[in-house]
N, C-alpha and C positions, 0 to 999 in steps of 0.2 A: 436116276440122276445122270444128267451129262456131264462128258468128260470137260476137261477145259482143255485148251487149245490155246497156245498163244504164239510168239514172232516176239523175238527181242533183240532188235538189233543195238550193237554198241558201238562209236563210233569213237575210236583210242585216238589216244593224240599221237601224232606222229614217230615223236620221239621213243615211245613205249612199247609202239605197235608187238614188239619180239617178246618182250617178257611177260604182256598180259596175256598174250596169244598163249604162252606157255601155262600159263597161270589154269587160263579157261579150259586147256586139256585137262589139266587136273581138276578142274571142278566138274568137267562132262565124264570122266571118271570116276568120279567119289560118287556123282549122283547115280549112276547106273548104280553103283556097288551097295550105296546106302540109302537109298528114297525109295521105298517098296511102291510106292505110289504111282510110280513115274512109271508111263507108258512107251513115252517117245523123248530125247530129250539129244537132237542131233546140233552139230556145229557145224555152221557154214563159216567160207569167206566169198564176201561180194566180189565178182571179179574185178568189174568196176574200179575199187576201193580199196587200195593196198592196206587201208586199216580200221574197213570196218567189217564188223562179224556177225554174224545171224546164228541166233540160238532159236529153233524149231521144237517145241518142247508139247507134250498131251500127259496131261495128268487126270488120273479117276476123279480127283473132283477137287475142289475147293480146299479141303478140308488137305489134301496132300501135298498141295501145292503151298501152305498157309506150312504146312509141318518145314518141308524142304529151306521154306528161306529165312525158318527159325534154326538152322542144323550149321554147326561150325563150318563146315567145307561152306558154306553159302557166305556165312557171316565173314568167310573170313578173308573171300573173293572180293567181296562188296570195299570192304577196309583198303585189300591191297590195292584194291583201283580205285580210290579214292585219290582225288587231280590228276588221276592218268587218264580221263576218261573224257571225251568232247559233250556227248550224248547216250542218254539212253533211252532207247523208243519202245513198249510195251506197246505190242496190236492182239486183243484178243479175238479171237476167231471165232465162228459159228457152223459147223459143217452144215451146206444147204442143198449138198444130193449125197444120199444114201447109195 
């Protein structure tokens, strides 16, 4: 089974840009601490973009990535940036050289 692979980037509203950024440490936190599944699950900031963020994230598969955004630390990221949030862009990936 392949891994998943995805790119999420989020584009906070200006105003917020500090406290979700705050927010998002502890959720790339919690997930290393408690998602056994999660292979890779890094945070960028675009330099471009004083406020938007890229989450680079490989998960063993399906099934763990399905686990992670039923798990309160997820649920409860989602909530707090709820109207903080301009965009959110999900790109899933395919690796195409070994």
């Amino acid at each position: 089974m392949s891994n998943i692979i995805l790119v999420v980037k989020v584009k906070v509203k200006e105003e917020f840009t500090q406290e979700v950024y705050t927010f998002m440490k502890a959720l790339h936190k919690l997930t290393h601490e408690l998602d056994s599944g999660c292979i890779q699950y890094d945070l960028h900031k675009v330099k471009e973009e004083e406020s938007m963020f890229c989450f680079i994230e490989t998960w063993e598969n399906q099934e763990s990535l399905d686990e992670h955004m039923q798990k309160g630390h997820f649920k409860n990221f989602m909530e707090f940036t709820d109207g903080k949030v301009e965009e959110i862009k999900i790109d899933f990936l395919e690796k195409y050289v070994e």
